[in-house]
C-alpha positions as a Markdown table, in Angstrom:
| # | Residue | x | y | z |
|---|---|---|---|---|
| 1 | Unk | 111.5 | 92.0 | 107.3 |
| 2 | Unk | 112.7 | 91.8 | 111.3 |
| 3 | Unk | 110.7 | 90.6 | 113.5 |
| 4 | Unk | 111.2 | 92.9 | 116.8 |
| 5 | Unk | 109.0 | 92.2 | 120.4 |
| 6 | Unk | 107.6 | 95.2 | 122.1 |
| 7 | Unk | 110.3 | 96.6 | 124.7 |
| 8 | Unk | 113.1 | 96.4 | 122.4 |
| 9 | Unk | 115.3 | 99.0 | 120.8 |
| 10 | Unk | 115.6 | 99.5 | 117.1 |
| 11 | Unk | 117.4 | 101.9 | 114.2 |
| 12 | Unk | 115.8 | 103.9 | 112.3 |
| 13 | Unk | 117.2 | 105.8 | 109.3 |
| 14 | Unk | 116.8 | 109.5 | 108.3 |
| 15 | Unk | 113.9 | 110.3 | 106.5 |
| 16 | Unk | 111.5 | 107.5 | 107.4 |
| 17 | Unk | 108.1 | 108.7 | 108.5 |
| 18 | Unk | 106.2 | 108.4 | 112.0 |
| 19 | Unk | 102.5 | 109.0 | 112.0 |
| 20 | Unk | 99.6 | 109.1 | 114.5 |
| 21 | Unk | 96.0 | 110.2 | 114.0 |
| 22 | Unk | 96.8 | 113.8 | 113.3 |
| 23 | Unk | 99.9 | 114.0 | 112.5 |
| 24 | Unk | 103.0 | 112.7 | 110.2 |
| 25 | Unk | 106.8 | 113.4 | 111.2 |
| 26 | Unk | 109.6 | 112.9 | 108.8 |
| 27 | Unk | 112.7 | 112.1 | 110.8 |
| 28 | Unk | 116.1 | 113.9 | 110.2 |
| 29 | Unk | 118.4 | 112.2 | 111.8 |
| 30 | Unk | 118.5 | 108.3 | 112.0 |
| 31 | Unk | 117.3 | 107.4 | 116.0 |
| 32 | Unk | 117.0 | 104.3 | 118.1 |
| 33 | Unk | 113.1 | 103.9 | 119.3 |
| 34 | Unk | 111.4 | 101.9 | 121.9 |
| 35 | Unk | 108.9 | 99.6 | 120.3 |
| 36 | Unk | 106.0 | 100.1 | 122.6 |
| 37 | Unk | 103.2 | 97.8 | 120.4 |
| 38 | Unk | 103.2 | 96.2 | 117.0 |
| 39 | Unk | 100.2 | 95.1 | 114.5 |
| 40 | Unk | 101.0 | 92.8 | 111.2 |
| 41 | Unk | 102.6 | 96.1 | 109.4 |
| 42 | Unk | 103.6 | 98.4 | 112.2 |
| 43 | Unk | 105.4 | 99.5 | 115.3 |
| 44 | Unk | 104.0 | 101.8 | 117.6 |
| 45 | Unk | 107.1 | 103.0 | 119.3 |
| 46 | Unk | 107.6 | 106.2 | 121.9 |
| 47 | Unk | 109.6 | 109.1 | 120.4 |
| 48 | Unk | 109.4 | 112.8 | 121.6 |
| 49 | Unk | 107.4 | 112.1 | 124.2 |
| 50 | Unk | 104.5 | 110.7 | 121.9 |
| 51 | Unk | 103.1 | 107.4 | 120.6 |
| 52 | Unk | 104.1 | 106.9 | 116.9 |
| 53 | Unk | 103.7 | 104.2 | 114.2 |
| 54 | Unk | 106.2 | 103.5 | 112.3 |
| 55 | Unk | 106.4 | 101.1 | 108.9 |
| 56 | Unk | 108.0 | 97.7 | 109.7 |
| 57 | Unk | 110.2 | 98.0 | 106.9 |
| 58 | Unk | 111.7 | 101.2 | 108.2 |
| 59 | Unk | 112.8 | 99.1 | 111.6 |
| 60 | Unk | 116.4 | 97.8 | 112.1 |
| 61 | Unk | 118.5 | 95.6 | 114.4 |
| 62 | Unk | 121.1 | 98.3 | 116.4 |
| 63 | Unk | 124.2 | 97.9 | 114.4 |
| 64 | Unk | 122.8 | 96.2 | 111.4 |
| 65 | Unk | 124.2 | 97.2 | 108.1 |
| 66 | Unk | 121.0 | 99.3 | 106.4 |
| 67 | Unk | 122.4 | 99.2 | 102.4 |
């Protein structure tokens, strides 16, 4: 599992889910985030103008191979 500090960019691939309080997004395209906070098992990170979390296993180093 990476270990990413808040500020930095990551990958994340299609079909991994964001979540908040009220909601649940499934991504459709893979994205680069912001990671704006981070607990023992998530990122919060900023996408669409909102506050997500985001499973650490679904985070990536830019570039990294994701087989």
């Amino acid at each position: 599992m990476n270990n990413f500090c808040v500020g930095e960019l990551i990958y994340v691939p299609s079909q991994s889910m964001l979540y908040n309080d009220s909601k649940t997004h499934k991504l459709e395209k893979p994205t680069n985030l912001l990671i704006i906070g981070k607990n023992n098992s998530k990122y919060e990170v900023f996408y669409n103008g909102l506050s997500w979390f985001l499973d650490r296993a679904d985070a990536y180093k830019i570039g990294e191979k994701n087989d």
